[in-house]
N, C-alpha and C positions, 0 to 999 in steps of 0.2 A: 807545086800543090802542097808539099809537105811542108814549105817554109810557113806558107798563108794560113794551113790549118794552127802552126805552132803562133804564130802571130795573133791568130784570134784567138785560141786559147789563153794567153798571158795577156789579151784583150780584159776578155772576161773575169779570170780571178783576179785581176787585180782591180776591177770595178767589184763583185762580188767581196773581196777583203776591203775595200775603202767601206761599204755598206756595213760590213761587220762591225768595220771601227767608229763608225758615226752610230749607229746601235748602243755598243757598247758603251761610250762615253754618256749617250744621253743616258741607258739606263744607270749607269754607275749614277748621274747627277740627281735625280730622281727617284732611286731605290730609296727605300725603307729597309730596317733593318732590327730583329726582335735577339735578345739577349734575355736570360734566365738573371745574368749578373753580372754589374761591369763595376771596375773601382777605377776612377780615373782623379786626377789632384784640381784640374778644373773644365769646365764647358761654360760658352760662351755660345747664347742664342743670338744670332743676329736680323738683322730685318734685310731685305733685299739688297740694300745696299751697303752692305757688310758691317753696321752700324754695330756696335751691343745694346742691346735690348734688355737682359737681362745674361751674369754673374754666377754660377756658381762654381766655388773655391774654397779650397785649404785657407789658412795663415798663412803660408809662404809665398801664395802665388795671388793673394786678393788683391785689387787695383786699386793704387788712389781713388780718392774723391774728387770728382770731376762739376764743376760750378761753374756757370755762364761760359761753358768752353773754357775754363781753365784747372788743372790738375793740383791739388792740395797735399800734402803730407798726412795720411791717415793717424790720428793720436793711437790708434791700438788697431792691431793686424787682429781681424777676428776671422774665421774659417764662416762660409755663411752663403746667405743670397743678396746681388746688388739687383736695383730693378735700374733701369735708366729711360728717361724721354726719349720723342723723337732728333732730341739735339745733340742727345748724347749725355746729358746731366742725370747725375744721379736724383732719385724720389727717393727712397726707400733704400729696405732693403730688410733681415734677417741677419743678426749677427750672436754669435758663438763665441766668445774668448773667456778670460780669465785675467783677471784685471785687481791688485793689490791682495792679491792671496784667496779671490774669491771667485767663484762662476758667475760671470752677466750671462742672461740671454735678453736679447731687444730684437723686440719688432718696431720698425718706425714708417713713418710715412712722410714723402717734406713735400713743402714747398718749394717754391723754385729755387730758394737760398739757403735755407736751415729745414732741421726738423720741426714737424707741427705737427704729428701725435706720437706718443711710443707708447709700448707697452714691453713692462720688463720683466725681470725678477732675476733675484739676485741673492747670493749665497756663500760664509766664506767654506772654506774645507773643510772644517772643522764641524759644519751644522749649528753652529752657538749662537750666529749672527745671520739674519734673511732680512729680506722686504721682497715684494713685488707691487708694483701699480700701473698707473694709467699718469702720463704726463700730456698735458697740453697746451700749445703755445701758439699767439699770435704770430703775426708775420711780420719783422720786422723790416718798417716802408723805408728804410736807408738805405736795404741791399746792401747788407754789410754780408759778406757769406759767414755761414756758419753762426751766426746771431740773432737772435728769435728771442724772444719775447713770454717768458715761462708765464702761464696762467692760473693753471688749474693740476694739481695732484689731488689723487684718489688713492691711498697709496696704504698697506700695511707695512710696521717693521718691527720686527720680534714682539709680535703680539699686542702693539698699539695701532689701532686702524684711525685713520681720517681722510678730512677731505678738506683742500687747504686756497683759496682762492686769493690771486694775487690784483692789484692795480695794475693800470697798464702800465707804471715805473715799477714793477716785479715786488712792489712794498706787499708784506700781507697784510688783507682787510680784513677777512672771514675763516677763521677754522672751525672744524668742527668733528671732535676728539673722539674716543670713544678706548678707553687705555686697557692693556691687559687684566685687567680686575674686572673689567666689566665698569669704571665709570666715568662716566660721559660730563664733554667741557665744551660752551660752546663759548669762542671768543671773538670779538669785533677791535679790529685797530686802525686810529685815527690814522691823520696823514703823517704825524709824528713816529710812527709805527707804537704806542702806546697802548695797550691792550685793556677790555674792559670784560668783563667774563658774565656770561649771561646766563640764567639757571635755564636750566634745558626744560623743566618743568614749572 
């Protein structure tokens, strides 16, 4: 009698402890979890099937650029955000670095090859030298990665604002000035790239 009671006993807890531990684990996989403040060097959001989705990271730890499934040499570690497709290729992204003595920050968005819009600005240490603007490019139909098609800047730099429209051979046709004094150039260029300067008024 005394064997059978002990026998169903170690029956039960150890059906009772296998339920704890399936408990357990599912809630472990599905908790949520609140923080006042975390400092961590990267996270990495993934979609179901362990994919990155989106990047965020230091300089030391940011990932290549990733293009039609294959990984590139990053020209500058910037600390920031990567966005990526369902394929795995980078769109996007948010980047942070310092780049010939001065601060970049770019927001971009691409295409499936290259960037096709950013928006920057840009600074050295010193304050003596800025710009920031708006960059936009076609898509260039070769699939050449990393090669796109500059079109259009809108763009200030130390106190001369314009807006600079290219041909789709990257020639410029149309700018249109506006210089730290306050005066205004507006110019049109042949296919020679030859400039012809038109009174604004």
């Amino acid at each position: 009698m005394k064997k059978n009671f002990l026998q169903l006993f170690m029956m039960i807890y150890m059906a009772v402890t296998t339920l704890l531990l399936i408990y357990s684990f599912n809630s472990n996989n599905r908790s949520t979890a609140s923080f006042e403040e975390i400092s961590v060097k990267r996270i990495n959001v993934v979609d179901e099937a362990g994919n990155n989705r989106m990047v965020i990271s230091n300089q030391e730890l940011m990932p290549n650029p990733i293009i039609a499934g294959k990984e590139y040499k990053r020209k500058i570690a910037p600390a920031g955000i990567i966005f990526y497709d369902e394929k795995g290729d980078e769109i996007g992204g948010l980047a942070l670095s310092t780049m010939n003595n001065s601060g970049l920050r770019a927001l971009s968005f691409d295409y499936a090859n290259a960037d096709a819009i950013g928006l920057l600005s840009q600074e050295d240490l010193n304050g003596n030298n800025f710009r920031a603007g708006i960059l936009i490019m076609d898509k260039d139909l070769s699939g050449t990665p990393g090669s796109n098609i500059s079109r259009l800047k809108l763009i200030t730099e130390n106190g001369n604002a314009g807006l600079f429209i290219n041909g789709p051979d990257e020639k410029p046709r149309i700018s249109i000035i506006v210089d730290s004094i306050g005066n205004p150039l507006i110019q049109v260029f042949d296919k020679n790239g030859i400039a012809k300067n038109l009174s604004p008024f």
